[in-house]
N, C-alpha and C positions, 0 to 999 in steps of 0.2 A: 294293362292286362291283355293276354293273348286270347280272349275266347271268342268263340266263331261267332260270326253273324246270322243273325237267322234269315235265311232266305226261303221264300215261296213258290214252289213250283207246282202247279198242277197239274192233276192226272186224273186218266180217268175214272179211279176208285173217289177220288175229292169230288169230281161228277156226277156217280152216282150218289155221294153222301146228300150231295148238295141238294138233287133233287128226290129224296126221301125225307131229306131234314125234318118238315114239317109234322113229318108218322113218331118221329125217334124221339121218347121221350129220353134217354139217357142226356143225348147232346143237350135238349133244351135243358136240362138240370144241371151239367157241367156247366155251360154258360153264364146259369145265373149263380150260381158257385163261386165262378170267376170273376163275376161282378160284384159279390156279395164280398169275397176275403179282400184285406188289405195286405197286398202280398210285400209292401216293401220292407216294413219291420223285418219279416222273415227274408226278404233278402239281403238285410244288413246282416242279419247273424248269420246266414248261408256264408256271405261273401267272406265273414271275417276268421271262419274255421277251415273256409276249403283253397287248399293252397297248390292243385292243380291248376295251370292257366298260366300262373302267374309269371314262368320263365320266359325268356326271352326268344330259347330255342326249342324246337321242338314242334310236333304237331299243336294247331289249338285246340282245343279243350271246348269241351259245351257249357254254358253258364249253370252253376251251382240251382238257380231254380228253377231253370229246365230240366233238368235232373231230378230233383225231389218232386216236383208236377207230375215228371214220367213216373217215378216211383209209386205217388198214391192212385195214380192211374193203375198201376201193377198190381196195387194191393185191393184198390175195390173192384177191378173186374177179375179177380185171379188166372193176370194172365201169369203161364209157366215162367219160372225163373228166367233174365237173363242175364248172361254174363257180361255181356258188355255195358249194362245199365251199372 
């Protein structure tokens, strides 16, 4: 499969998150969210419907549950649509 790697870079809005983290109850509930789901069922059925990635050529593609992560992200903070999600 062709899909991108996730790389880390920091900036200084990750900076600033970093050190407010402790105020922000959002992040601390996402987290244990993330701790909480067992995301890989969901990513065997992700992987086995979504059939961007999988050519050879072509730009990479972002993995199916990166995508659906960003998605309910989208839908519980209502952030405006985007088009490229």
């Amino acid at each position: 499969m062709a899909y991108r790697k996730p790389q880390r870079y920091f900036s200084f809005a990750d900076l600033a998150v970093e050190i407010h983290a402790d105020k922000n109850r959002a992040l601390a509930v996402l987290k244990q969210l993330n701790l909480t789901i067992d995301w890989n069922p969901l990513k065997k059925l992700l992987d086995q419907f979504y059939q961007t990635g999988k050519q050879i050529e072509g730009g990479k593609a972002y993995p199916p549950l990166l995508l659906f992560k960003c998605l309910l992200l989208q839908k519980w903070f209502q952030i405006p649509s985007d088009p490229e999600l």
